[in-house]
KEPANU-982296 format. One record per residue (C-alpha): x negated, y negated, z negated. Coordinates in steps of 0.5 Angstrom, whole numbers, padded with zeros to 4 digits, always signed. Each point is the difference from the previous one (the first is absolute). Layout:
<rs>
XYZ...
</rs>
This chain:
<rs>
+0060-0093-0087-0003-0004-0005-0007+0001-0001-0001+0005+0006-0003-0005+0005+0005+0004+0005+0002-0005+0007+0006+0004+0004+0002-0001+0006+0008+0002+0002-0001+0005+0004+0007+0008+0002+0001+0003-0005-0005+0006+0002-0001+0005-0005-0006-0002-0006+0003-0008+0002+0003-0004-0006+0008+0001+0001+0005-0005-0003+0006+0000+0000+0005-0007+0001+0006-0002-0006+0005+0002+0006-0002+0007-0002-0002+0003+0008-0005-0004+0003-0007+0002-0001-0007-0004+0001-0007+0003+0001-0007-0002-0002-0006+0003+0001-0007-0002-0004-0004-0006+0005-0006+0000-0005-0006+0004+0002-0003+0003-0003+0005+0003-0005-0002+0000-0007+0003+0003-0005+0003-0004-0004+0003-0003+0006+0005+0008-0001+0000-0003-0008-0006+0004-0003-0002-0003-0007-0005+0002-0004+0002+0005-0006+0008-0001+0003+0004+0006+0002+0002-0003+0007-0008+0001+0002+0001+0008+0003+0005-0002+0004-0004-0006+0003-0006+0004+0001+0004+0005+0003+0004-0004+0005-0007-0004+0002-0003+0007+0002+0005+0004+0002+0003-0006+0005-0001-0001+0007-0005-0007-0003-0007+0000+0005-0003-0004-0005+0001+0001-0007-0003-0003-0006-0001+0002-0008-0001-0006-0004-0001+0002-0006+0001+0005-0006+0006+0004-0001+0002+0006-0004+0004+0004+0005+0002+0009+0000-0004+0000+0005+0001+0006+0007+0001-0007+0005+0000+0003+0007-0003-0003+0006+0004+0002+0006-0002-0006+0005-0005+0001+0005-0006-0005+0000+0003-0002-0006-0005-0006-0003-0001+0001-0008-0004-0007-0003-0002+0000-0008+0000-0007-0002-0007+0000-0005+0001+0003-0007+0008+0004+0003+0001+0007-0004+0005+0004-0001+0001+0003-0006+0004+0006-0002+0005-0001-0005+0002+0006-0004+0005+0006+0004+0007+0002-0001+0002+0006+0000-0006+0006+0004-0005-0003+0005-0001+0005+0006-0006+0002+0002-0005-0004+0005+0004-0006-0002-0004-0006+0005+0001-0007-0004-0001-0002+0008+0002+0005+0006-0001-0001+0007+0003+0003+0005-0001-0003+0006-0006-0002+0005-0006-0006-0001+0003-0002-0006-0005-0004-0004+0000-0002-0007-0006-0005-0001-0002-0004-0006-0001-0001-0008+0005+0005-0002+0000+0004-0007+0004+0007+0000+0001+0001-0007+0004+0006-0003-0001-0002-0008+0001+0005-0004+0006+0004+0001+0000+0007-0001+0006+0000+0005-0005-0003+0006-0005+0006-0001+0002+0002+0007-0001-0007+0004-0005-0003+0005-0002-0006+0001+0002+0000+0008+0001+0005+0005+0000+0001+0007+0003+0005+0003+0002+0007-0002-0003+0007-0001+0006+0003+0004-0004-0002+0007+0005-0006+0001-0007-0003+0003-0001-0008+0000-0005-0005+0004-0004-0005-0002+0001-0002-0007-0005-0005-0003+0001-0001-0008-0006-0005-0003-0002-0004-0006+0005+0004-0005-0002+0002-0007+0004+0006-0003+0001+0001-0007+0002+0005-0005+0003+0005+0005+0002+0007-0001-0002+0004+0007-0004-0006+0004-0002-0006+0002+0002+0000+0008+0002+0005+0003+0000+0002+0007+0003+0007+0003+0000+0001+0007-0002-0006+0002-0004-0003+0008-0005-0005-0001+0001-0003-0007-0005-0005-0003+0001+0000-0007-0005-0005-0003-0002-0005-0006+0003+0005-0005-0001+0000-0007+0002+0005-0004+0000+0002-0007+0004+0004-0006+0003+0005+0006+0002+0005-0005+0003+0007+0002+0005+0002-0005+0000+0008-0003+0000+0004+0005+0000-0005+0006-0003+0000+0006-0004-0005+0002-0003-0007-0004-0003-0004+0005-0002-0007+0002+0000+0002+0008+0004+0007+0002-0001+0001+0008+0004+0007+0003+0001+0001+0007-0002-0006+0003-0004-0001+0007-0005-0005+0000+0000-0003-0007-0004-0007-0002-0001-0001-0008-0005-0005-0002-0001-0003-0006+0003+0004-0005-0001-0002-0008+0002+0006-0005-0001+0001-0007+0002+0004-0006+0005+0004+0005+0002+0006-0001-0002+0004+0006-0003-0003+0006-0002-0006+0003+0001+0001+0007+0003+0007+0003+0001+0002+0006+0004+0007+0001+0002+0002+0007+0005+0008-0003+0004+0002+0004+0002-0007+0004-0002-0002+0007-0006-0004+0000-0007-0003+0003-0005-0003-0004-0004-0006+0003-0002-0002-0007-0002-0005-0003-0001-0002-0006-0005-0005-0003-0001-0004-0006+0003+0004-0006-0001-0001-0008+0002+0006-0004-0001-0001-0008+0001+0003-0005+0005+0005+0002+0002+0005-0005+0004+0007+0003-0003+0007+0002-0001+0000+0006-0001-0009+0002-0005-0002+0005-0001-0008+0003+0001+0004+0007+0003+0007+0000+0002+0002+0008+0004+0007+0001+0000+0002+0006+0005+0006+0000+0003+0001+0006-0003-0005+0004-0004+0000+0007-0006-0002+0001+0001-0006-0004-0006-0005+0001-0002-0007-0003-0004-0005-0006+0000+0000-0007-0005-0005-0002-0001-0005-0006+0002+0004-0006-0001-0002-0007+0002+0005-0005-0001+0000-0007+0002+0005-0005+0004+0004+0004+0000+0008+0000-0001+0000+0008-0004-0006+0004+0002+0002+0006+0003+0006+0002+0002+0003+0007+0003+0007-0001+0003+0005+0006-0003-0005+0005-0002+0003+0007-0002-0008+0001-0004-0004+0003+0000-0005-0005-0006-0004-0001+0000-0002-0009-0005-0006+0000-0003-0005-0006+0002+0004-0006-0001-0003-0007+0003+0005-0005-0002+0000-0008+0004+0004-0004-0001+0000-0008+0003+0007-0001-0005+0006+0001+0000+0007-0003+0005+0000-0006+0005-0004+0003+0007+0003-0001+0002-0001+0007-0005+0004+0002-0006+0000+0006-0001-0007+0003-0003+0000+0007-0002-0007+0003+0002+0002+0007+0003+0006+0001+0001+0002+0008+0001+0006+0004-0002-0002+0008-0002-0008+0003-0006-0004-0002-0002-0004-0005-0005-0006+0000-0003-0006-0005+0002+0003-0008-0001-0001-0006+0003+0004-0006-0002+0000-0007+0002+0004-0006+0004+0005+0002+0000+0008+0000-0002+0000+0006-0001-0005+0005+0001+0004+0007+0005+0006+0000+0000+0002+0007+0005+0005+0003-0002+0002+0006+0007+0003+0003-0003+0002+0008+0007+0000+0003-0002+0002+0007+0004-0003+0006+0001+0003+0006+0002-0002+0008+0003+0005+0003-0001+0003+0008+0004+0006+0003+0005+0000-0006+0005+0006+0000+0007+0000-0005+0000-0006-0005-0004+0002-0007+0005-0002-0006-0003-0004-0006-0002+0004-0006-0002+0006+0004-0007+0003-0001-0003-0001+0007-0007+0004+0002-0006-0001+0005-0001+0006+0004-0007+0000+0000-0003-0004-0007+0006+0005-0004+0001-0007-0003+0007-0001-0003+0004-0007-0003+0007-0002-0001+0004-0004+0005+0000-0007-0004+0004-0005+0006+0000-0001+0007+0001-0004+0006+0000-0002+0006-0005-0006+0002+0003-0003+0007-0004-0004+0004+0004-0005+0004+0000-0005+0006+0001-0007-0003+0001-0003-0007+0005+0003-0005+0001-0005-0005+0008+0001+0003+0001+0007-0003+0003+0000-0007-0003+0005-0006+0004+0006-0001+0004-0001+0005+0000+0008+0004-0004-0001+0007+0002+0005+0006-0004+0003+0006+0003-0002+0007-0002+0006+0003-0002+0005-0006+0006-0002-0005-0005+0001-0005+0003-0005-0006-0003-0003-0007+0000-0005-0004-0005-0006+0001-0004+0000-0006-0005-0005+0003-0003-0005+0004-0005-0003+0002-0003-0004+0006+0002+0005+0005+0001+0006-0004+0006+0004-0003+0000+0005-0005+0006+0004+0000+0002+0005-0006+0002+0006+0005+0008+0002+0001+0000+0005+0005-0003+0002+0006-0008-0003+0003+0000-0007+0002-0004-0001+0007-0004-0005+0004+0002-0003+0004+0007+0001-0002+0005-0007-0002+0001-0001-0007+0006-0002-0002+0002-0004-0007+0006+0003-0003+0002-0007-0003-0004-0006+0004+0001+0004+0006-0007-0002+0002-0003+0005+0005-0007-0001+0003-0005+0006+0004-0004+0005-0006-0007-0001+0003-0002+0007-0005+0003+0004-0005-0004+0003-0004+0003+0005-0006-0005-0002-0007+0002+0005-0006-0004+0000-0007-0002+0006-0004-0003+0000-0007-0002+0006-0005-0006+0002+0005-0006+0004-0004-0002+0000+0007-0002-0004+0005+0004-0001+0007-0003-0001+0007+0001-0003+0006+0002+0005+0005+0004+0005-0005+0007+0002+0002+0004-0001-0007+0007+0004-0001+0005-0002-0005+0001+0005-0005+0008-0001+0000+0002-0003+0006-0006+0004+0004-0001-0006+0005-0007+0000+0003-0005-0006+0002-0007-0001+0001-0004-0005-0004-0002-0006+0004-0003-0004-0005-0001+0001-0007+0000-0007-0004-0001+0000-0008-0001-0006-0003-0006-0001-0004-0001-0002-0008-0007-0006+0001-0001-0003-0007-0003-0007+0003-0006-0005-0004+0002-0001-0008-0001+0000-0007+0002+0004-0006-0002-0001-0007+0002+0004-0007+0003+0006+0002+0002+0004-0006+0000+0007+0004-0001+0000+0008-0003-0006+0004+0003+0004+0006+0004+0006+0000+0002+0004+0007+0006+0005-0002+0006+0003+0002-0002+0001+0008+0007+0003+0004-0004+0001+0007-0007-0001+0002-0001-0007+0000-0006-0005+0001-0003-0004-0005-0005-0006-0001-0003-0004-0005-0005-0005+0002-0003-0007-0004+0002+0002-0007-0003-0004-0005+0001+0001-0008-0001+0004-0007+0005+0006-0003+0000+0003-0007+0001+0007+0002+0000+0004+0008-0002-0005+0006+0004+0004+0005+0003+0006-0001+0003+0004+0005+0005+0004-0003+0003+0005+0005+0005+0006-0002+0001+0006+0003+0002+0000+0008-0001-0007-0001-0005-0003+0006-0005-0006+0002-0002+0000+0008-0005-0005+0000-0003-0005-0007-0005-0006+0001-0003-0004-0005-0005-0004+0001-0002-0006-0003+0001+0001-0007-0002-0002-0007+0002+0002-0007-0002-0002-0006+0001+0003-0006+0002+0007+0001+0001+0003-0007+0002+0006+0004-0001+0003+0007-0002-0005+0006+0004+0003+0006+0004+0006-0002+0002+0004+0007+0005+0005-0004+0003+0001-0007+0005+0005+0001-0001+0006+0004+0002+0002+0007+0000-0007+0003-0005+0000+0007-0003-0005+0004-0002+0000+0007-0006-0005+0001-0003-0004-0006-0004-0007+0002-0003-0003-0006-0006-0005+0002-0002-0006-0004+0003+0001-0008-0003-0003-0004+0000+0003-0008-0006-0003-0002+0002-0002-0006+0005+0005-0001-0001+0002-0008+0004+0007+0001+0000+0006-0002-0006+0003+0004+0005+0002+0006+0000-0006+0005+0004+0004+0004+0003+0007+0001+0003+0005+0005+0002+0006-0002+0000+0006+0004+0001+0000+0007+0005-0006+0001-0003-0004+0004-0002+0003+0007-0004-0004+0003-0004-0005-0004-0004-0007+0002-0004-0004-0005-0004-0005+0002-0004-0006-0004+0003+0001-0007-0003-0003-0006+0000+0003-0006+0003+0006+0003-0008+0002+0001-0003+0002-0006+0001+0007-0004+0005-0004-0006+0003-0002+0005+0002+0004+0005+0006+0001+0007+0002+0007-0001+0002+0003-0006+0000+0008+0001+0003+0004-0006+0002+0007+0003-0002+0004+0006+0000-0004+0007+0000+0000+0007-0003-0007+0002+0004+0000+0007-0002-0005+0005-0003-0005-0008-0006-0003+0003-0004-0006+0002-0003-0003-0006+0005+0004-0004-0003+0000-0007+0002+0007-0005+0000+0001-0007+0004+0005-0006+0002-0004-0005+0004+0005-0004-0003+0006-0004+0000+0007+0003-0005+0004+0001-0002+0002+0008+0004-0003+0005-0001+0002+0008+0001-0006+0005+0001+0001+0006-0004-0004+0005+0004-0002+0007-0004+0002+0006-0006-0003+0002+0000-0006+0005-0006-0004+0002+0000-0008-0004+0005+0004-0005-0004-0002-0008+0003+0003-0007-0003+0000-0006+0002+0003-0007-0002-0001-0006+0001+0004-0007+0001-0004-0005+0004+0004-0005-0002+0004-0006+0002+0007+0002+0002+0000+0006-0005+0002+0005+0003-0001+0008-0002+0006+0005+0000-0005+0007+0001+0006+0006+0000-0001+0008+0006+0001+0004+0000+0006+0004-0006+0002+0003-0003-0007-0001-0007+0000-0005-0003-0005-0004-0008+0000+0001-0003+0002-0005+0005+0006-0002+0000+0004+0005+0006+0002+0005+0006+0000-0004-0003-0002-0007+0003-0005-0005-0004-0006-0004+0001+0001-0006+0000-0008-0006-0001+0000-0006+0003-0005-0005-0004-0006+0001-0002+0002+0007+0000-0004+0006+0000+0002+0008+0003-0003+0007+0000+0004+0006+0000-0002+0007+0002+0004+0006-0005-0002+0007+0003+0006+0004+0005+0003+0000+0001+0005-0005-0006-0001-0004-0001-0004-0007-0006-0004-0002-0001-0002-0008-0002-0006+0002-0002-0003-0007+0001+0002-0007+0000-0003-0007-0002+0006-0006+0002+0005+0005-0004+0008-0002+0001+0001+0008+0005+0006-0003+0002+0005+0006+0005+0006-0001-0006+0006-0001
</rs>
């Protein structure tokens, strides 16, 4: 084949072997390719010529170990690998370029298909789609499919994708892929379209993205979904750059976790310029550590995409940040999902159903379960989704995960037991259950679950007593953040009581410093900040609620710092009764009367506020009562009147008294009056020390 460079050896006449026929019109002599690796133009690919889609598809479809792109070539694209370890080399500067369509492309249209195991496609290769209207659908490579036809190991490496419709690479159902060296740019979803992303990842267990260049794409730099598949996570993802990116929402990191269970994993090394989002975690019950953010958006308030957060995320940790020049910098959601190991189960709970604590009245909706089986030995031999059976029991399920020694198996029927063999229905391996313990995850609780409860479900009225609660806590790590055009930091939409931590945050905001925005029914366990500097606060320091009827259980505040706030005379507010216990310690800038912890605008129970706890009114009215908790010795508040016509009545709880005022007398503040009481015994207040103050007692 003159130019090929192809050597053939005389072979059968097997099928894909090269068949001729003699003159006599009946004997036959086969060939078959002797070079490796094969490379296209040996199959007669020509750059621009139409012979070029038929040799790249007989390349990547045949049975070839170890095939070679040597060049650039127009091709329809949609080639499909079917051979396992199949071997894909990119000669230096190789493309594949699509040519204008015939007739109507489908949708989900791969330039690349896999569909097969440990395939590996590595070196200079570019994916372009051009211009063509008709490839507003296409991807650059794709492995696997969303149908749950799972595949293991791929490895694509040192590819750039351009001008693509849907995504860049796209991996679905997918084990182990490592997807790596990607450079993405001009991923654009068409009108009403789905995706427009450099690196889309759905359904896949123990995932390696590294090293991901994205810029001027539609939507996201690198998505990882798990809706609806069977799936773990093991996430890493380390090194993306995401610039530019021009749709609502985009992000340089967006993970959903819908659907997934317990997804662990690393996100770090994300560079995110002008994106919408930073990073963004939603819906995630994670243990997802995010590391070494640097985000810089050029679109605040005003943008017509709407709000821009630098990172926005739901559950996980986050550590060593900085972002710049967005709305806010931190929008945290925390969705304290409760996870439950179960004893003395009775019935099978159903998922969706509401399920009850018997004792706290606590109530949430199923969201998923499974049984976590602990077994003798290794189980690297089972397979993901294949039904798992109990020797004994005759419990079944399908195998959603494995690690170490541990299965987790969606339930079908029955309870799996210890001690009992089990059984996979494919693999046909079957090794001792050393415990089986039933997990299942509710969420939607204003309430809080104990340890010990018995719960039943709604629907199925199965019970079961809590043997451990488990929520997975929200902990903001050391970082910086710069010119926020609104929030530096806003806590909102808390499904289920949650735990939160802020720590080592350094900075300037133009407007709120923190702001706690809980709504009716929402509710926070526990919030600690400690360490914190803000500078140039144009509004309130840390704002514990916005709206109304949100609550939080216990407040920790120690060591934030607005000394150089330059706000409105309000260097934080509380408004009544949110939280029930709060615990101030060395707050610089949160002492003097301008600018003052707790802001008291109406009629309030202080229930359990104390210790250094600073209260003030900072909204007009004329004669407000504020309740103080009971009297406990080390317990310190103090009150300042600092608005023009609001006089603040502070009044003993029950029995308590004030010393000075007399059994069940109340001291009464002034406008520009200043007082802090300390308990030394129990149920006795003293006024310990005053600024302005008249000594004004009820008569």
């Amino acid at each position: 084949m003159a130019g090929s460079g192809a050597v053939y050896r005389k072979n059968g006449t097997n099928v894909g072997d090269l068949v001729i026929t003699l003159s006599d019109g009946m004997t036959k002599t086969g060939y078959t390719l002797a070079s490796i690796p094969v490379t296209a133009s040996m199959l007669g690919a020509r750059g621009g010529g139409a012979n070029a889609t038929a040799a790249i598809s007989a390349l990547l479809a045949g049975s070839y170990p170890h095939v070679l792109i040597d060049g650039s070539y127009q091709t329809d694209g949609n080639h499909t690998i079917s051979t396992a370890k199949k071997r894909v080399e990119c000669l230096g500067g190789s493309a594949l370029i699509l040519r204008a369509p015939v007739g109507t492309v489908t949708g989900h249209h791969p330039v690349i298909d896999i569909a097969a195991d440990d395939v590996l496609i590595d070196g200079d290769l570019t994916i372009d789609g051009g211009s063509h209207a008709g490839y507003q659908a296409s991807i650059g490579i794709r492995v696997g499919l969303s149908t749950g036809a799972r595949r293991k190991r791929p490895t694509i490496r040192g590819v750039k994708v351009r001008n693509l419709g849907l995504a860049g690479v796209m991996a679905l159902c997918v084990d182990s892929p490592t997807i790596e060296d990607i450079d993405g740019y001009n991923i654009v979803t068409p009108t009403g379209g789905e995706f427009g992303d450099t690196v889309y990842v759905a359904g896949v267990r123990k995932p390696i993205v590294r090293n991901i260049r994205s810029a001027k794409c539609k939507r996201d730099g690198v998505v990882l979904t798990y809706t609806g598949n069977l799936n773990t996570t093991d996430v890493l993802v380390d090194g993306v750059f995401a610039d530019a990116h021009l749709d609502n929402p985009s992000a340089g990191v967006w993970v959903e976790m819908t659907g997934a269970r317990d997804p662990r994993g690393i996100i770090t090394n994300v560079v995110a310029n002008d994106c919408l989002v930073g990073v963004a975690a939603t819906d995630a019950n994670s243990e997802i550590v995010i590391s070494n953010v640097k985000a810089i958006g050029n679109r605040l308030s005003g943008s017509s995409a709407g709000n821009v957060f630098g990172v926005q995320i739901q559950s996980g940790r986050l550590d060593n940040w900085y972002i710049d020049r967005y709305n806010t910098a931190l929008q945290l959601e925390p969705n304290g999902e409760f996870q439950f190991a179960l004893s003395s189960q009775v019935g099978s709970f159903a998922t969706g159903e509401t399920v009850s604590g018997g004792t706290s009245g606590s109530a949430g909706t199923l969201r998923f379960q499974h049984f976590e089986i602990v077994i003798t030995g290794s189980t690297v031999d089972y397979e993901l989704g294949e039904t798992v059976t109990g020797g004994s029991s005759g419990a079944t399920g399908i195998l959603v995960d494995f690690f170490a020694n541990v299965l987790r198996v969606l339930p079908i029927s029955g309870t799996f037991q210890a001690g009992e063999t089990i059984t996979g229905g494919n693999s046909a391996i079957a090794k001792t259950a050393n415990s089986a313990t039933r997990r299942i995850y509710v969420r939607g609780s204003a309430g809080i679950f104990p340890a010990g409860e018995t719960i039943t479900g709604g629907t199925s009225g199965a019970t079961a007593v809590i043997a451990a609660p488990y929520q997975t806590p929200l902990a903001i790590g050391p970082g910086t953040l710069m010119n926020c055009s609104t929030d530096a930091v806003v806590v909102a939409n808390v499904v289920t009581p949650a735990s939160l931590s802020l720590s080592g945050i350094r900075g300037n905001t133009q407007s709120h410093g923190i702001r706690f925005n809980l709504s009716v029914g929402q509710r926070l366990r526990k919030a600690s900040l400690r360490d914190i500097a803000l500078k140039n606060s144009t509004s309130i320091g840390v704002a514990f609620r916005v709206s109304t009827g949100g609550a939080i259980d216990e407040m920790l505040v120690d060591g934030f710092d607005m000394t150089e706030w330059v706000g409105d005379g309000t260097g934080s507010s509380i408004t009544a009764g949110i939280v029930t216990r709060f615990i101030g310690g060395n707050n610089p800038g949160l002492q003097g009367t301008s600018s003052v912890p707790t802001n008291l605008t109406v009629n309030t129970t202080l229930s359990g506020l104390h210790n250094r706890a600073l209260c003030h009114n900072n909204g007009a009215g004329a004669t407000r009562t504020h309740t103080l908790p009971p009297a406990v010795p080390g317990v310190r508040i103090g009150f300042a009147g600092v608005h023009a016509t609001h006089v603040m009545n502070i009044e003993p709880n029950g029995t308590d008294t004030i010393k000075g005022g007399g059994a069940g007398k109340y001291l009464i503040l002034d406008p520009g009056e200043r007082v802090t009481l300390e308990a030394y015994a129990t149920g006795s207040w003293v006024v310990s020390a005053t600024v302005g103050w008249a000594g004004d007692f009820e008569l």
